[in-house]
C-alpha positions as CSV (number, residue, x, y, z in Angstrom):
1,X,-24.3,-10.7,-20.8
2,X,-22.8,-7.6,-20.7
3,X,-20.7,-6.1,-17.9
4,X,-20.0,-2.7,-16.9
5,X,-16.8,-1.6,-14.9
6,X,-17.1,0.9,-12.0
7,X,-13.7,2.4,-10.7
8,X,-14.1,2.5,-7.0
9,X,-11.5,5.0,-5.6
10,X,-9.9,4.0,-2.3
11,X,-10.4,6.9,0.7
12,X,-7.8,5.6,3.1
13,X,-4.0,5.0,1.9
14,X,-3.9,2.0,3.9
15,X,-6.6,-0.2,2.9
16,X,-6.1,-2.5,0.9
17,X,-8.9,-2.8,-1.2
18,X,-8.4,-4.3,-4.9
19,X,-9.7,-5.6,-7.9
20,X,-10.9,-9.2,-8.4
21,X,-7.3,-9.7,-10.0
22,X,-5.7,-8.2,-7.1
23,X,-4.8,-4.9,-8.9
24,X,-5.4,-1.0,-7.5
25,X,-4.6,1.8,-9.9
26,X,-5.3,5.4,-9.7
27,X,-8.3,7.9,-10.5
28,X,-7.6,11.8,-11.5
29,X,-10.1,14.5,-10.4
30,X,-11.0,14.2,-14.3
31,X,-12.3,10.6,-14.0
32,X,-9.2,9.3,-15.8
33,X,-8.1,5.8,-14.4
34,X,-4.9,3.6,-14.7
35,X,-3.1,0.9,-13.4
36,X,0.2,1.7,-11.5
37,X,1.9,0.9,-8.6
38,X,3.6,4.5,-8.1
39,X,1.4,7.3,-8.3
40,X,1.6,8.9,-11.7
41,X,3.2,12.2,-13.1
42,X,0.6,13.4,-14.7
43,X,-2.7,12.8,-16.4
44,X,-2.6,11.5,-20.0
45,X,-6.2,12.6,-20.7
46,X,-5.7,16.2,-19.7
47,X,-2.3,16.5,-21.6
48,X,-3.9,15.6,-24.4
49,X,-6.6,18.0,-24.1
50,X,-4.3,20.6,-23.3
51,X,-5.3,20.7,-19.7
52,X,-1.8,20.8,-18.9
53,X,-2.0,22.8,-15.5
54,X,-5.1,20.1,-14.3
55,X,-2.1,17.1,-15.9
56,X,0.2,17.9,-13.6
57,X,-1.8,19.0,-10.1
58,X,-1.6,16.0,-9.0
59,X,-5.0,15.3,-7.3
60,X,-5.3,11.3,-8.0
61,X,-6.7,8.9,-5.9
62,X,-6.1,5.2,-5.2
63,X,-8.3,3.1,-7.0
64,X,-10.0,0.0,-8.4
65,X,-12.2,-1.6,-10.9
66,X,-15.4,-3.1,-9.9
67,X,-17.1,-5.6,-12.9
68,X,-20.7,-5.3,-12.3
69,X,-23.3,-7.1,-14.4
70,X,-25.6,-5.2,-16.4
């Protein structure tokens, strides 16, 4: 069985919704996600298209990942 994962961003800053591992991460306007605590500098998928104005604007989101079966 395959499973797809499905990043579910967060729309208050206090809930405390998370993963099934207990992990939240955080989603750029560009659909790039990561797992930190802190919210990050920049966006590692815009730097390296050289988006570098969109890596740093700093429009992330709180997120998590959402396994669903396929």
């Amino acid at each position: 069985m395959n499973k797809l994962a499905r990043v579910v961003a967060i729309d208050s800053p206090n809930l405390t919704d998370h993963d099934q591992a207990g992990l939240t991460g955080w989603v750029h306007d560009c659909g790039a996600f990561v797992f930190r605590l802190h919210h990050p500098e920049r966006c590692g998928v815009c730097w390296s298209a050289l988006r570098n104005a969109q890596a740093h604007n700093g429009n992330w989101r709180k997120a998590y990942i959402r396994e669903a079966a396929s």
